[in-house]
C-alpha positions in Angstrom: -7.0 -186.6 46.7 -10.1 -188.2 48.0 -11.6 -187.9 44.4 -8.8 -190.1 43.3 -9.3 -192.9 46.1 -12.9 -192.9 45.7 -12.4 -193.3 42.2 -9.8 -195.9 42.9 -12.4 -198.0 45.1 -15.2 -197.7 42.7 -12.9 -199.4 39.8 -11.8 -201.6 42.4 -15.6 -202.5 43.3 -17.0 -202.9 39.6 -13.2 -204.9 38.8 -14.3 -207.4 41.7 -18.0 -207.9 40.6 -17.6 -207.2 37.0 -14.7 -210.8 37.2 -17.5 -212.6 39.2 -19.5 -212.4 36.1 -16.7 -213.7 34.0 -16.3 -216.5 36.4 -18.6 -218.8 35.0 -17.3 -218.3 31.3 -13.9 -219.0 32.3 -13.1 -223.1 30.6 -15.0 -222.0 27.6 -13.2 -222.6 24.5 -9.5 -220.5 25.0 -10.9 -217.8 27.8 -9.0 -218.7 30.5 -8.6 -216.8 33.9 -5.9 -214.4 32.3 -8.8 -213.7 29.5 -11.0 -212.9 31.8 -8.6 -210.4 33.4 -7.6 -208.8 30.5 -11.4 -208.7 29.2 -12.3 -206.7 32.8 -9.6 -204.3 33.1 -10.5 -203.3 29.2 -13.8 -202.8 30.7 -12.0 -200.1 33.3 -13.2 -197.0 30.8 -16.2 -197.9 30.3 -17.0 -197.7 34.4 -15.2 -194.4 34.7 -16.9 -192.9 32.1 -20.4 -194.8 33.6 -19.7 -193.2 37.4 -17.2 -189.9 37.1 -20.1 -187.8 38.2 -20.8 -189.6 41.2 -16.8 -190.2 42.0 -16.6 -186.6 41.7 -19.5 -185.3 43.8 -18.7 -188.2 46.5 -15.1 -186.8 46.6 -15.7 -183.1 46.9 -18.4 -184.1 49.4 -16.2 -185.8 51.9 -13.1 -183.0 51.1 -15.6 -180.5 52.1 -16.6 -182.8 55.1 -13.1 -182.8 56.3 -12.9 -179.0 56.5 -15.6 -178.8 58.1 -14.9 -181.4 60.9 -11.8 -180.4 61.0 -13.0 -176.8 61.8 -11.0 -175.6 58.4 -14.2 -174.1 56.7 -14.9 -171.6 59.7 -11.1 -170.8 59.2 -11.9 -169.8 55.6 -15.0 -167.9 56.6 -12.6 -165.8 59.4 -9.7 -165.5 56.2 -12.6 -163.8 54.1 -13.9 -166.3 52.5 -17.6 -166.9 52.7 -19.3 -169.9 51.9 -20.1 -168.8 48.9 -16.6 -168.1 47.4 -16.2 -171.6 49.1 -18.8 -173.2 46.9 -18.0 -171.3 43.7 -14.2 -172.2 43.9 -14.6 -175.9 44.4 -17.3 -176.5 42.0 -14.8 -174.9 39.7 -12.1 -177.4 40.6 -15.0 -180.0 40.2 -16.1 -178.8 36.6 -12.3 -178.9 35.5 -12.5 -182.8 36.5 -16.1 -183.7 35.2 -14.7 -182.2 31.7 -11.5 -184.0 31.6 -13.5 -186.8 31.9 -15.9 -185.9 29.8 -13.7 -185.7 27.2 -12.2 -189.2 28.2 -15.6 -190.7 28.1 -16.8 -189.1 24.9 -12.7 -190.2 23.3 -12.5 -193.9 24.5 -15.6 -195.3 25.9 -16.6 -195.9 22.2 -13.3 -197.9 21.2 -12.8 -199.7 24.6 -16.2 -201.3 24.4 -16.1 -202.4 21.0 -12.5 -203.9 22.1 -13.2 -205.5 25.0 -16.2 -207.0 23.2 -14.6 -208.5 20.0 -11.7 -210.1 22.4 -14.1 -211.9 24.6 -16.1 -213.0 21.7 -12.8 -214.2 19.7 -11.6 -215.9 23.3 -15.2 -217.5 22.8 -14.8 -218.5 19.4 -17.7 -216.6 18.5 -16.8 -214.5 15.6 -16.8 -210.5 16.1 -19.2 -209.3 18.4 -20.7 -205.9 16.6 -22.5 -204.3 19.1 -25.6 -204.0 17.4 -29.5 -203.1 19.0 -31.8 -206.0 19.5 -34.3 -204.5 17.1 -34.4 -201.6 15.1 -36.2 -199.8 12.0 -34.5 -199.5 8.3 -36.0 -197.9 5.3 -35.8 -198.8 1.6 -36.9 -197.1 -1.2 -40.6 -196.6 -0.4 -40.5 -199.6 2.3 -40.0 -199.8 6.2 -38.3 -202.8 7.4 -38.5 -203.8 10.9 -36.1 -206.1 12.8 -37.5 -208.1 16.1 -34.4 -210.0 16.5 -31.0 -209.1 15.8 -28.6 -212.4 16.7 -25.4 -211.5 15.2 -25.4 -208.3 12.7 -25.8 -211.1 10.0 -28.2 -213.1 11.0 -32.0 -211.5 12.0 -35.3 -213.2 12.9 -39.0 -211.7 12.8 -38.8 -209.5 9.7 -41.4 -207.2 8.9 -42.0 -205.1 5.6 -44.4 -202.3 5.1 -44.0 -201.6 2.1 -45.9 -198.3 1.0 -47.9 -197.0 -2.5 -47.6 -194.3 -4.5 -50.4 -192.8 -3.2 -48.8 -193.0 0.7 -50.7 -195.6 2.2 -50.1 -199.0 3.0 -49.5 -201.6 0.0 -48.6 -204.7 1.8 -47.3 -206.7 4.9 -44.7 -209.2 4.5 -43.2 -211.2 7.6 -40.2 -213.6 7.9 -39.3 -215.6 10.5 -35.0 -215.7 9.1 -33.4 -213.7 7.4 -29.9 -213.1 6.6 -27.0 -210.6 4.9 -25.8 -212.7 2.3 -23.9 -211.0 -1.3 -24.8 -207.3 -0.6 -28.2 -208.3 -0.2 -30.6 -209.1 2.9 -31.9 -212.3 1.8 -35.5 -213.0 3.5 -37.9 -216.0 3.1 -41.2 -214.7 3.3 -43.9 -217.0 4.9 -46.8 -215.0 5.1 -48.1 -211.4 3.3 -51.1 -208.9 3.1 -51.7 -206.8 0.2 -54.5 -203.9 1.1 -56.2 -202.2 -1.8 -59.3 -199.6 -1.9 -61.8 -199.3 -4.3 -64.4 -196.7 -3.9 -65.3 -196.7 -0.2 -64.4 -200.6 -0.2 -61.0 -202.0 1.6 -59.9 -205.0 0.5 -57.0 -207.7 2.3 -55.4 -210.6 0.1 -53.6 -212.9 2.7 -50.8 -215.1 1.0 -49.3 -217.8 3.1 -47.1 -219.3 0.0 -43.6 -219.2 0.7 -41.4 -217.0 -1.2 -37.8 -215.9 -1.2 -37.3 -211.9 -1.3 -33.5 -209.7 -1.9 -33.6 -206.0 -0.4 -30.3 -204.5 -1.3 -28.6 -204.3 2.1 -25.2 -204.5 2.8 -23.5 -204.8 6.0 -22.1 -201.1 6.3 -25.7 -200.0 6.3 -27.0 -202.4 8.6 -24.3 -201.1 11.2 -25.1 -198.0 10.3 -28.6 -198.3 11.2 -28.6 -200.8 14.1 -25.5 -199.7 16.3 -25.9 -199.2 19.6 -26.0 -195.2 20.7 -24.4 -195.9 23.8 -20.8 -196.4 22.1 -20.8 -193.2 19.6 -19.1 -190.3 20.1 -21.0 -186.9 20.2 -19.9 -186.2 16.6 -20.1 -190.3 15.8 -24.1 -189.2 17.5 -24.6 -186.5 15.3 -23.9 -187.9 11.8 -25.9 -190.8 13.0 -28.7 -188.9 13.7 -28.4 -186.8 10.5 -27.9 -190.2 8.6 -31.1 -191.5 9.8 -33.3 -188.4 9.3 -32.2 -188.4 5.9 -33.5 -192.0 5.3 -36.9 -190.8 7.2 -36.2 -193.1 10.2 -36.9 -191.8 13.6 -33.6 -191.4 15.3 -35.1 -191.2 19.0 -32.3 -193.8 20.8 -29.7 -191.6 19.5 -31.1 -188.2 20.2 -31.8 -189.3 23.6 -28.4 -190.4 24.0 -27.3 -186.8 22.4 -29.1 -184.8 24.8 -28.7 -186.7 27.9 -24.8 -186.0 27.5 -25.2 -182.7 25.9 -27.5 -181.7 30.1 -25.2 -184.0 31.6 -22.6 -180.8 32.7 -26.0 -179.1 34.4 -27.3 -182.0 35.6 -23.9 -182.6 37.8 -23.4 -178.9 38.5 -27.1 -179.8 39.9 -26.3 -182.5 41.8 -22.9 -180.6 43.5 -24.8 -177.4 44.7 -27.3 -179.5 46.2 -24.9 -182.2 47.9 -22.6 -179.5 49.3 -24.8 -177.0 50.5 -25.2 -179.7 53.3 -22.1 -178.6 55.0 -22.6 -175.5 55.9 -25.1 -173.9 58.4 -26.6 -177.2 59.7 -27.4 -177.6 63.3 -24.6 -179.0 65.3 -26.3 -182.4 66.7 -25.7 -183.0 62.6 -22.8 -185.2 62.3 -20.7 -184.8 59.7 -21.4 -188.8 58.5 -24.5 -187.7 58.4 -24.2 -184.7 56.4 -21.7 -186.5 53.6 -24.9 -188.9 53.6 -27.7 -186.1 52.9 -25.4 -184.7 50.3 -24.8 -187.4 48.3 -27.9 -189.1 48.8 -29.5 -185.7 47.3 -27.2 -185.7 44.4 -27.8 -189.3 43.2 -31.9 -188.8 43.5 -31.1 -185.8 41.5 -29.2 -187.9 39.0 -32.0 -191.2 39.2 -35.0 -188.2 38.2 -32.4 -187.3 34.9 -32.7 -191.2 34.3 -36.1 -192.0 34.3 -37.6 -188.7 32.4 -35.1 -190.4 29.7 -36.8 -193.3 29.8 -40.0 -191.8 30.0 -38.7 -190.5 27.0 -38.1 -193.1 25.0 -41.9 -195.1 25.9 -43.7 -192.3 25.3 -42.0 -190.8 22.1 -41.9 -186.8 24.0 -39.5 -185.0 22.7 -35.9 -185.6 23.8 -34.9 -182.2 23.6 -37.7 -181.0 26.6 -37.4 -184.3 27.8 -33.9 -183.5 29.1 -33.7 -179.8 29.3 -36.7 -179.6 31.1 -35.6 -181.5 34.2 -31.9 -180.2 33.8 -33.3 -176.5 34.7 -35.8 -177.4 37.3 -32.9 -179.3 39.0 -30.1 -176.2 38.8 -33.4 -173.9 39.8 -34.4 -175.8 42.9 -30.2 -176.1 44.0 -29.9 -172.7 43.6 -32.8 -172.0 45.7 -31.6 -174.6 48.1 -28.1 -173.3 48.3 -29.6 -169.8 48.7 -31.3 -170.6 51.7 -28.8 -172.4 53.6 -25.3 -170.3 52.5 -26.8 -166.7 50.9 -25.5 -168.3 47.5 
């Protein structure tokens, strides 16, 4: 029950703020208040599936408060049930809940944020909004093409091509400002180019600042391919994506991030649970319960905050997102089952 009302008041929270940011939209071409509505509450998934682990920690933090403040636990403990059983049988209730959700999350996310955002951007007479990185890599025959500036999923600005020799090295650099997706074909005008060459122990750079127009055969399945965001796959949409790009010899790091950090995410929360409800048992009495529910699920979301920046740490580094994740997943469940060892004999 109080898993359901905090997750009521969280939706209810993010609803409020998430329409104050509409607010200012609202006039603009045919979004209208009613728009704006229907564009939020499509947006309702997406913050269950971005806070269920914290909804369902809070919850079974302040159940577990109650009990105890209403002297129910020690009733337990009298009935035969120590606080371990105690622990064990509610993070089993809690686990049922985190993967129903899970599942939710992994199911709709996806398709409700693609949704919501290609209704706002027709309200907005903006054409269909694609969900595409800022920037990404792509990889042609023997040449790496890099994107600065992705505006629309057709449209790109700061193009780079390396494009490399026989031998493995670097042949040339080309660089355009515009670029565009235009008849199954990425249609660049080059402005400026470097071709390297060696002969004997000599390097040589030709610089060529005439314009030019270049075709790399692109089409716009690829391009969405290569530049989607990881955030709204699937694990299996992750999966293929990340075997697509290793294929094409493009470094798939965003997405196996993304992969790991859900595939730890179920030890990360168990993690997070241990640690927030060992709290309520065996603390000294001039404790308050407040205070407790505090210390539990200020513990848990620290817990959760360390998850988030070894991902980004991650990501600016290139480490490996494999260790990246699993290593702080298992010194996390290590240190809460050493915590809850101490305070309830877990």
């Amino acid at each position: 029950m109080n898993v359901l009302i905090v997750s009521l008041m969280t939706i209810l929270m993010f609803f409020f703020f998430n329409l104050l940011d509409e607010l200012y939209l609202v006039g603009t071409e045919s979004y209208d208040m009613p728009s704006a509505l229907i564009y939020v509450f499509l947006q309702t998934p997406i913050v269950i599936a971005t806070t269920y682990p914290i909804i369902i920690l809070i919850g079974s933090v302040i159940s577990i408060g109650n009990f105890n403040s209403n002297k129910e636990l020690q009733i337990f403990q009298i009935g035969g049930f120590s606080p371990k059983k105690i622990m064990i049988f509610s993070l089993k209730i809690a686990l049922v809940l985190f993967c129903l959700l899970f599942a939710f999350d992994d199911l709709t996310s996806g398709f409700m944020h693609n949704y919501s955002k290609e209704y706002k951007s027709v309200k907005l007479n903006q054409g269909l909004s694609r969900n595409l990185s800022d920037s990404f890599w792509l990889k042609r025959d023997k040449s790496f093409i890099f994107v600065g500036k992705n505006i629309d999923g057709k449209n790109f600005r700061d193009i780079k091509i390396f494009d490399i020799s026989e031998k493995n090295t670097l042949a040339s650099i080309e660089h355009a400002p515009f670029g565009e997706i235009k008849n199954e074909n990425l249609n660049l005008e080059i402005e400026q180019s470097n071709s390297f060459s060696k002969e004997r122990n000599y390097f040589f750079i030709e610089s060529n600042n005439q314009k030019y127009t270049k075709k790399i055969g692109l089409n716009q399945e690829q391009i969405d391919l290569v530049a989607i965001e990881p955030k709204i796959l699937s694990m299996l949409g992750l999966i293929n994506q990340i075997q697509f790009l290793r294929e094409n010899e493009i470094r798939p790091d965003a997405f196996e991030v993304e992969f790991f950090s859900r595939l730890f995410k179920p030890i990360i929360f168990i993690s997070m649970f241990v640690f927030a409800i060992s709290f309520m048992f065996k603390m000294e009495r001039s404790i308050s319960i407040a205070n407790r529910i505090f210390l539990g699920i200020f513990v848990g979301l620290f817990a959760q905050l360390v998850t988030k920046i070894s991902i980004m740490t991650s990501l600016k580094f290139s480490l490996s997102p494999f260790l990246i994740n699993l290593i702080p997943a298992m010194i996390l469940l290590l240190l809460a089952v050493l915590f809850a060892k101490k305070k309830i004999n877990f």
